[in-house]
VEXLONU-519767 format. One record per residue (C-alpha): residue number from 0; residue in three letters; x, y, z. Coordinates in pm, whole numbers, plus 50000, padded with zeros to 5 digits. Example, Ala and Ser with C-alpha at 12.3 -4.5 7.8 and 13.67 -1.06 7.14 Angstrom:
2
<atom><num>0</num><residuo>ALA</residuo><u>51230</u><v>49550</v><w>50780</w></atom>
<atom><num>1</num><residuo>SER</residuo><u>51367</u><v>49894</v><w>50714</w></atom>
This chain:
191
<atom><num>0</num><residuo>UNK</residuo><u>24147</u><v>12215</v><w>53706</w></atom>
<atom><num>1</num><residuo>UNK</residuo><u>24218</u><v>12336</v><w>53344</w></atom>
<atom><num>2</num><residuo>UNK</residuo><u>23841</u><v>12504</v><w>53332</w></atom>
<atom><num>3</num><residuo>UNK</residuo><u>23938</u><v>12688</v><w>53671</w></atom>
<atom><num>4</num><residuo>UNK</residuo><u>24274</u><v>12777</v><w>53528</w></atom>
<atom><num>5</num><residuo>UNK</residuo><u>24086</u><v>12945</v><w>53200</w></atom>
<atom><num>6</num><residuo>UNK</residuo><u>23865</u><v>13096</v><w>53430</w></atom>
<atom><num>7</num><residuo>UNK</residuo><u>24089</u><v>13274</v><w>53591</w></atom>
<atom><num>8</num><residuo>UNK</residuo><u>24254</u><v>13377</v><w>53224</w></atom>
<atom><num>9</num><residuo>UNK</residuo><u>23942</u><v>13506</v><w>53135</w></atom>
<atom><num>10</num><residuo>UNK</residuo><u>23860</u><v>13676</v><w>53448</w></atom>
<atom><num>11</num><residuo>UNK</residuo><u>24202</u><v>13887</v><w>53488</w></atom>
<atom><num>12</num><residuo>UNK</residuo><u>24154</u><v>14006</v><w>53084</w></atom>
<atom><num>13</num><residuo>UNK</residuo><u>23770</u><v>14088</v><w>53136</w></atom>
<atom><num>14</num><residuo>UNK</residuo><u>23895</u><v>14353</v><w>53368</w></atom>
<atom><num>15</num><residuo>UNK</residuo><u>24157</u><v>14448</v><w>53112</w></atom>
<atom><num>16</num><residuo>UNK</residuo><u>23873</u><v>14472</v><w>52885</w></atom>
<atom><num>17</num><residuo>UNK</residuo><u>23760</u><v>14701</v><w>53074</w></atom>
<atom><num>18</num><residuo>UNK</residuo><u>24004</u><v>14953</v><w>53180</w></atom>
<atom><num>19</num><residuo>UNK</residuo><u>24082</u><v>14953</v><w>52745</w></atom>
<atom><num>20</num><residuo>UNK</residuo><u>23762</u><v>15047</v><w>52695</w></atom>
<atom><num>21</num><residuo>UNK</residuo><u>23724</u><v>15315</v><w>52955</w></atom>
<atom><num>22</num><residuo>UNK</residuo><u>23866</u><v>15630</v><w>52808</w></atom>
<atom><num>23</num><residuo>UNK</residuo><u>23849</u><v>15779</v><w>53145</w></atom>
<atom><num>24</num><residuo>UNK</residuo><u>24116</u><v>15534</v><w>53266</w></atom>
<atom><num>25</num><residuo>UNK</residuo><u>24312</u><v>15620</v><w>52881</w></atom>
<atom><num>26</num><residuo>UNK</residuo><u>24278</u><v>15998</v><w>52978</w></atom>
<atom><num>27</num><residuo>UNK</residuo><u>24408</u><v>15951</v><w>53337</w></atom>
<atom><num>28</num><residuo>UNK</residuo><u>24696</u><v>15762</v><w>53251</w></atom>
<atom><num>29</num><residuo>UNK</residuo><u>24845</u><v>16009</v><w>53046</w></atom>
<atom><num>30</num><residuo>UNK</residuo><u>24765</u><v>16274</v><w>53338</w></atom>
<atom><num>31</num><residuo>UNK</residuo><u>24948</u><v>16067</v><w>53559</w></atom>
<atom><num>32</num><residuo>UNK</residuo><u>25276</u><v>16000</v><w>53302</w></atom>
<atom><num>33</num><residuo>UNK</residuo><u>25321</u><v>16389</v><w>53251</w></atom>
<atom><num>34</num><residuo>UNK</residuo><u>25334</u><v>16438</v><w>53644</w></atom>
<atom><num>35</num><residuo>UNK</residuo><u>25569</u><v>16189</v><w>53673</w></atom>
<atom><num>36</num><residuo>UNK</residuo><u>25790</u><v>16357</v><w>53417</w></atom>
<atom><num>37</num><residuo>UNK</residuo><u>25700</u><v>16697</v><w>53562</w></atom>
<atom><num>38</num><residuo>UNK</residuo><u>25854</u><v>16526</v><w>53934</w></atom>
<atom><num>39</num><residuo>UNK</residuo><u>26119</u><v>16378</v><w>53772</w></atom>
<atom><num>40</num><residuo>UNK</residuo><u>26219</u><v>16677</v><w>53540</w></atom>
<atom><num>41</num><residuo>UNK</residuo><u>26194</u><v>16924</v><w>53857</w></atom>
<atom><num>42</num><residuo>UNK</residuo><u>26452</u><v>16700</v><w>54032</w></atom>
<atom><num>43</num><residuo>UNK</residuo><u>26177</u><v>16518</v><w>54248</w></atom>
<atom><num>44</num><residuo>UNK</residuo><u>26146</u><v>16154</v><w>54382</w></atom>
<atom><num>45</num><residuo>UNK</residuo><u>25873</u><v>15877</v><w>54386</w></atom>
<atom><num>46</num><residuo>UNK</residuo><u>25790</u><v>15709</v><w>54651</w></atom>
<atom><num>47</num><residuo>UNK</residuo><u>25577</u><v>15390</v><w>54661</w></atom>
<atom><num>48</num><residuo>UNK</residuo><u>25366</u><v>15200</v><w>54948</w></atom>
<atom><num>49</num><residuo>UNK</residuo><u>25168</u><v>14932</v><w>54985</w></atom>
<atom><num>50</num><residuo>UNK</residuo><u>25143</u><v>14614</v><w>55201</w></atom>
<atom><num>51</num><residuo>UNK</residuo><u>25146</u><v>14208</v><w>55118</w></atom>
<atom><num>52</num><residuo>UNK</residuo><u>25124</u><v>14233</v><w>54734</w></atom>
<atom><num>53</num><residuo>UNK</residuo><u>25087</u><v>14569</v><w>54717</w></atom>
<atom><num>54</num><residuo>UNK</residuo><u>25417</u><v>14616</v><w>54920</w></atom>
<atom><num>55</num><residuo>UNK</residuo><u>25567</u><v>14382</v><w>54648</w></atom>
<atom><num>56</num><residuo>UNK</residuo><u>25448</u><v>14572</v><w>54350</w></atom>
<atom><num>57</num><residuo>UNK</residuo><u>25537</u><v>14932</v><w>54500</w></atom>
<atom><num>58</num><residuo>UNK</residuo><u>25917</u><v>14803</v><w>54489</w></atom>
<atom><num>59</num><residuo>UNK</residuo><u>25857</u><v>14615</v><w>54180</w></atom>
<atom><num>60</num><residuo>UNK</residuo><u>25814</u><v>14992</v><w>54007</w></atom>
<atom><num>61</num><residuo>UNK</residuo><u>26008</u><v>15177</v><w>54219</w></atom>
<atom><num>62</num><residuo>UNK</residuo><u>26262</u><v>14923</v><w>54091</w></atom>
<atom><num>63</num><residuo>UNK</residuo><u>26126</u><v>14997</v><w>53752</w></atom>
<atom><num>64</num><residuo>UNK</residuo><u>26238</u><v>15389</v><w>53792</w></atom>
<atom><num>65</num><residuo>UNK</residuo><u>26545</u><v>15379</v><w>53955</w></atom>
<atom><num>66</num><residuo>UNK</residuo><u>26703</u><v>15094</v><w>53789</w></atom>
<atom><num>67</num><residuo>UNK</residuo><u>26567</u><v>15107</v><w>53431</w></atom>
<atom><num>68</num><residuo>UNK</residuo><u>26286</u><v>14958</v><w>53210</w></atom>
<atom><num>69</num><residuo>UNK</residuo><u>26343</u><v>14975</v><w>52836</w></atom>
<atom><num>70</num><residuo>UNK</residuo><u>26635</u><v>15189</v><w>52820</w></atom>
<atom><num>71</num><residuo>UNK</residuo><u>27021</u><v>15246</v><w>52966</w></atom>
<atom><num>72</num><residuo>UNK</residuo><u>26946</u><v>15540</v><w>53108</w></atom>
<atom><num>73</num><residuo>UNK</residuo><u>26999</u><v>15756</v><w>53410</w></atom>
<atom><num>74</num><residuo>UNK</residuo><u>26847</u><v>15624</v><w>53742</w></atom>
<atom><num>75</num><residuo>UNK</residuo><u>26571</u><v>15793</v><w>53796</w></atom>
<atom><num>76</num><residuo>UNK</residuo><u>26512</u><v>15845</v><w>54213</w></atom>
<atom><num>77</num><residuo>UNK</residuo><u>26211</u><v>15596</v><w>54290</w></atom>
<atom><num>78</num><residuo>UNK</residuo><u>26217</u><v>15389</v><w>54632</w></atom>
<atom><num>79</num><residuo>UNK</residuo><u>25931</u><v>15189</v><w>54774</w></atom>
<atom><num>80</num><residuo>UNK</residuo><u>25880</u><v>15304</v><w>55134</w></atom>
<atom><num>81</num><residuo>UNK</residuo><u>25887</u><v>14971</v><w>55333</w></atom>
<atom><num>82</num><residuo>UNK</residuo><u>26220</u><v>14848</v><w>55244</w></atom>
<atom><num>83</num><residuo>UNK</residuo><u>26452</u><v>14929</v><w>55554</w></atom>
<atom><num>84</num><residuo>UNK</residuo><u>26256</u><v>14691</v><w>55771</w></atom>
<atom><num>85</num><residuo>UNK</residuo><u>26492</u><v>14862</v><w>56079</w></atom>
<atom><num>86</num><residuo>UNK</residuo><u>26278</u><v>15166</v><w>56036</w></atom>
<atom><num>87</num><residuo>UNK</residuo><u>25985</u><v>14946</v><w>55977</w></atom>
<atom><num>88</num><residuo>UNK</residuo><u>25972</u><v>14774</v><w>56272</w></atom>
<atom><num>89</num><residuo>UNK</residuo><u>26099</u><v>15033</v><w>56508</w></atom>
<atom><num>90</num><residuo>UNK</residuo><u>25809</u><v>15307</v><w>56375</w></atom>
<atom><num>91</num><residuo>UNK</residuo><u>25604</u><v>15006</v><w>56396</w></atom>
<atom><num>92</num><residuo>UNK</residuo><u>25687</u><v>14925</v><w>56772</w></atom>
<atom><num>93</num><residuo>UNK</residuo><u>25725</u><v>15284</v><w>56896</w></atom>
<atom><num>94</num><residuo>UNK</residuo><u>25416</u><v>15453</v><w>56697</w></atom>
<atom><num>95</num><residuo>UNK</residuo><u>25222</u><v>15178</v><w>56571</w></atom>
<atom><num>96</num><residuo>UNK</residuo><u>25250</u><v>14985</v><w>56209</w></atom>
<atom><num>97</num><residuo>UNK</residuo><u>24942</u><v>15261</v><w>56077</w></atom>
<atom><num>98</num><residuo>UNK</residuo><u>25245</u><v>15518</v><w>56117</w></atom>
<atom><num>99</num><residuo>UNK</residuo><u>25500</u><v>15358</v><w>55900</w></atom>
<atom><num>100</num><residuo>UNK</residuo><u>25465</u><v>15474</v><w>55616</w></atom>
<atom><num>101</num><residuo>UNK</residuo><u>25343</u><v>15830</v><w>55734</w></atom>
<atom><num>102</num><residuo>UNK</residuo><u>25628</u><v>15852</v><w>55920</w></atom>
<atom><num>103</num><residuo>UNK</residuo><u>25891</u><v>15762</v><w>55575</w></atom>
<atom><num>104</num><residuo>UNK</residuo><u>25664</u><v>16009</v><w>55392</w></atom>
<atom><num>105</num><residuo>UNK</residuo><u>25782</u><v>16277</v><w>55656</w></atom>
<atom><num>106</num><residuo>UNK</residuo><u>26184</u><v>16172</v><w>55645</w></atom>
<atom><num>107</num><residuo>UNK</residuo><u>26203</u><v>16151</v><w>55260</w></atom>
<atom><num>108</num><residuo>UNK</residuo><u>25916</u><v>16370</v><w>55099</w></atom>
<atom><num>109</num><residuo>UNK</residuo><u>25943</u><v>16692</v><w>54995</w></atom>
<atom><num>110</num><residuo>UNK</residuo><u>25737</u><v>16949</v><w>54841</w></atom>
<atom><num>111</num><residuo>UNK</residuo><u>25662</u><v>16873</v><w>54467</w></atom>
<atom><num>112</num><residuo>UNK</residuo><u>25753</u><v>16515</v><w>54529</w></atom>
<atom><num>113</num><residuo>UNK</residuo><u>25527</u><v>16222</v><w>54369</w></atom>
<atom><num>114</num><residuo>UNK</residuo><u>25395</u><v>15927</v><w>54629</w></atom>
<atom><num>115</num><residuo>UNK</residuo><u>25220</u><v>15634</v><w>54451</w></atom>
<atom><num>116</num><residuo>UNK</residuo><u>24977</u><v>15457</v><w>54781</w></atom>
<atom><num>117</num><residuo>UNK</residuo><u>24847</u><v>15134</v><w>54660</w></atom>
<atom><num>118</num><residuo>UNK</residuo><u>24585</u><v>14954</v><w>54802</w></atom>
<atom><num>119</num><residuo>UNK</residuo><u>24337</u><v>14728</v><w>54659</w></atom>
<atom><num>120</num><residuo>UNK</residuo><u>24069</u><v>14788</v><w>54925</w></atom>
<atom><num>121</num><residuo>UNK</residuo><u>24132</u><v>15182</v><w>54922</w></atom>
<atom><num>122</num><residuo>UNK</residuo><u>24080</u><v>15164</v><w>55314</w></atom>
<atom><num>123</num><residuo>UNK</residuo><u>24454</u><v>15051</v><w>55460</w></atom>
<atom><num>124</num><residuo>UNK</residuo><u>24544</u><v>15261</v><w>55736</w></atom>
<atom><num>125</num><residuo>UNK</residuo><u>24869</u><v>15253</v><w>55691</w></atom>
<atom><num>126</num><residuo>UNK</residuo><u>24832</u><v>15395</v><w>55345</w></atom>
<atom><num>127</num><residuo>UNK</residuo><u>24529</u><v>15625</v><w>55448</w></atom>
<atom><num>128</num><residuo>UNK</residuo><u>24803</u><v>15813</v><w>55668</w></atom>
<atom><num>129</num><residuo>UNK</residuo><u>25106</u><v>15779</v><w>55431</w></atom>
<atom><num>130</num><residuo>UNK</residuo><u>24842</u><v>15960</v><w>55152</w></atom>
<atom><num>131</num><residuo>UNK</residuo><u>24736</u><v>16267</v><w>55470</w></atom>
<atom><num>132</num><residuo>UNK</residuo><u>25070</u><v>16354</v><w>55532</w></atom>
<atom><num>133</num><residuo>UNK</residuo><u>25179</u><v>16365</v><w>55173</w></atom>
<atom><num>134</num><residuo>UNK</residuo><u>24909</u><v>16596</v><w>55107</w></atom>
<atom><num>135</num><residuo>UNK</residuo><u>25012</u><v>16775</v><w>55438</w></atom>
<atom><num>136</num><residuo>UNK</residuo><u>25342</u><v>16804</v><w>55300</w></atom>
<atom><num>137</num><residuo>UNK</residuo><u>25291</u><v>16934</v><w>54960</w></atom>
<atom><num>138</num><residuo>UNK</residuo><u>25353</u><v>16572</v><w>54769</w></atom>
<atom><num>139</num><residuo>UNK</residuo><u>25123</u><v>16508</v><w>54458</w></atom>
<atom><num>140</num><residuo>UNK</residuo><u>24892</u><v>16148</v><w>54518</w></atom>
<atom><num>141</num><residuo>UNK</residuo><u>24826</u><v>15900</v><w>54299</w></atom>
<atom><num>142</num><residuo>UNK</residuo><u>24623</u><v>15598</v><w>54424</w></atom>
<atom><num>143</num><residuo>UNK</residuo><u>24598</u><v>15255</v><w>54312</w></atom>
<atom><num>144</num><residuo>UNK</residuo><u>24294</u><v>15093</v><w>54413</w></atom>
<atom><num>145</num><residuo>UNK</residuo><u>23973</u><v>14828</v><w>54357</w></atom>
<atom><num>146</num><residuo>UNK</residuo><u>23668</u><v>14921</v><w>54197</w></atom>
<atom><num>147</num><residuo>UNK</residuo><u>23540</u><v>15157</v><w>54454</w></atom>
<atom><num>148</num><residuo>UNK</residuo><u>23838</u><v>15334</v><w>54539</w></atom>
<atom><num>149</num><residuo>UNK</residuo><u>23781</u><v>15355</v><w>54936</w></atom>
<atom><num>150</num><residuo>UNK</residuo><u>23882</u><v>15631</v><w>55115</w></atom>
<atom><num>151</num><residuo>UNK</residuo><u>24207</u><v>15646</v><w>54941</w></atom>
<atom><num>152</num><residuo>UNK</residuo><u>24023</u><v>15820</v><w>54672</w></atom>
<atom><num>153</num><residuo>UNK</residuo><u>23904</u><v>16130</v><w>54887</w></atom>
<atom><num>154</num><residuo>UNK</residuo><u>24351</u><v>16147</v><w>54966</w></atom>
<atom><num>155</num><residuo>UNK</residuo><u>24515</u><v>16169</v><w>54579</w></atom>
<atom><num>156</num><residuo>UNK</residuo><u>24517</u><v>16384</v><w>54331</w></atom>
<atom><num>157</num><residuo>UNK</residuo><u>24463</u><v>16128</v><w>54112</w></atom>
<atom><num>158</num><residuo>UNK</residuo><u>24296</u><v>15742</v><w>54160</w></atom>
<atom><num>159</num><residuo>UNK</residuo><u>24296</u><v>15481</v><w>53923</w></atom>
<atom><num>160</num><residuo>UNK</residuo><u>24006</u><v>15299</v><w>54017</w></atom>
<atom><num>161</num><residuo>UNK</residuo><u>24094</u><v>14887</v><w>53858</w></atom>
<atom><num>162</num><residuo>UNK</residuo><u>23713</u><v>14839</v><w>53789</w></atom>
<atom><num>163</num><residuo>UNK</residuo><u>23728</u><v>14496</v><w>54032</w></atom>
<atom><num>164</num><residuo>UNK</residuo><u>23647</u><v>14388</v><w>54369</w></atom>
<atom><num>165</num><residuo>UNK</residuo><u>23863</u><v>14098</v><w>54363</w></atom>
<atom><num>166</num><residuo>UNK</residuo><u>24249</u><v>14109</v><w>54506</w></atom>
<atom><num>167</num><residuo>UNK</residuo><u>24455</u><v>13930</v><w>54257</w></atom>
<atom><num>168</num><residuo>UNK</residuo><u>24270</u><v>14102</v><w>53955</w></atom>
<atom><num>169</num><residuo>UNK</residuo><u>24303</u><v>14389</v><w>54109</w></atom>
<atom><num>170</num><residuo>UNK</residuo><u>24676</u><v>14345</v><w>54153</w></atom>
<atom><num>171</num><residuo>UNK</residuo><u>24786</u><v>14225</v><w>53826</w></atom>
<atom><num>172</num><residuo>UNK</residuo><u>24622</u><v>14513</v><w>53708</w></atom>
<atom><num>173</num><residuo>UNK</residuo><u>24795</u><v>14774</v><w>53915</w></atom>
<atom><num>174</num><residuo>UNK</residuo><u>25124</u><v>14600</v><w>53779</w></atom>
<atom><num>175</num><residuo>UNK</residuo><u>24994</u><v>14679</v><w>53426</w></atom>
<atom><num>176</num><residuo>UNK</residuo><u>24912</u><v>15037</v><w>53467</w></atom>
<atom><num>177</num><residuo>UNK</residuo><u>25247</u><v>15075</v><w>53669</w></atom>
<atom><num>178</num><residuo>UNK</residuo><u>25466</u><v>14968</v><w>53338</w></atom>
<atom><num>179</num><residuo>UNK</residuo><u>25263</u><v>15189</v><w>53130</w></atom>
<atom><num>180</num><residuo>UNK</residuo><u>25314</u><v>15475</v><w>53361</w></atom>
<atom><num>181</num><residuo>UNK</residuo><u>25686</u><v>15384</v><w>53386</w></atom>
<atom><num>182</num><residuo>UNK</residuo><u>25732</u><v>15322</v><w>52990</w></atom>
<atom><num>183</num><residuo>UNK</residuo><u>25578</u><v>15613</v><w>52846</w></atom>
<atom><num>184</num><residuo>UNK</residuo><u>25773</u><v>15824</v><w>53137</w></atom>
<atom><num>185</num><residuo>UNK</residuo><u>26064</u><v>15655</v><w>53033</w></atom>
<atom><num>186</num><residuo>UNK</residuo><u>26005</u><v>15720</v><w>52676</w></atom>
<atom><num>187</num><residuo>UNK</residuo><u>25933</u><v>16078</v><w>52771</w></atom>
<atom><num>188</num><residuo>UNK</residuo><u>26229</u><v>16179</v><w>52966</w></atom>
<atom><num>189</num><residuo>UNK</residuo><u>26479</u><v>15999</v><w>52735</w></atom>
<atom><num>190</num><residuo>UNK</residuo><u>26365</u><v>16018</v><w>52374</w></atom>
């Protein structure tokens, strides 16, 4: 058991490895921090989705915005979109769960707005259609995803591709790059 537990050590900071060595990734990052500030600055809102884990981690940084990270700050307007689970399961029974999140993106987006859609696979319905009607709306995109991006990547304005085909690396990455993004924001918007 401790050589498996190693292995999986070594495994989730390979991928790190990876992403630090990818000035690509470096260069996108920063992209993605100055929109956030620009959303944030113009008086905009994030929103996050995801399901399972990804569900977890999209409040887990929403959380990140609106409560604080490093400093006492203002709250900064951040919400994941699955956590009335009234809404959810009504939308879900009258429309179908692929609609849920679509259908929050509708009520709460606006123009100019910011929606994070993380998936590992790139290819969750749910988050496929929450991505489209962003778009549709006149929200920015940024996707989370595995190594191939899916067909999340065709939807956002920006993807950050964690260079993985495996779930849980692929997750504890997306919570890395989500406290970068919300630190250096952070740091931005309150010097």
């Amino acid at each position: 058991m401790k050589e498996r537990i190693r292995q999986i050590m070594v495994e989730s900071i390979v991928v790190k490895e990876k992403m630090l060595a990818d000035p690509g990734m470096i260069g996108l990052l920063e992209k993605i921090v100055e929109l956030c500030v620009q959303v944030f600055e113009r008086g905009g809102k994030i929103l996050f989705c995801g399901n399972g884990g990804s569900a977890a981690d999209a409040q887990h940084l929403a959380a990140e915005f609106s409560g604080r990270f490093y400093k006492n700050r203002s709250a900064l307007f951040a919400e994941a979109l699955h956590v009335n689970s009234s809404f959810i399961t009504a939308v879900a029974n009258d429309f179908g769960y692929d609609s849920v999140f679509a259908r929050m993106v509708e009520a709460a987006g606006k123009p100019g707005d910011l929606l994070f859609a993380i998936s590992t696979s790139g290819n969750s319905p749910s988050i496929l259609n929450a991505a489209e009607k962003a778009k549709n709306i006149g929200l920015f995109v940024v996707g989370l995803t595995g190594q191939t991006g899916g067909k999340l990547s065709e939807k956002c304005d920006y993807t950050l591709k964690v260079p993985s085909n495996d779930t849980p690396r692929i997750q504890e990455s997306h919570i890395m790059l989500g406290h970068i993004i919300c630190e250096l924001t952070e740091a931005k918007l309150f010097p």
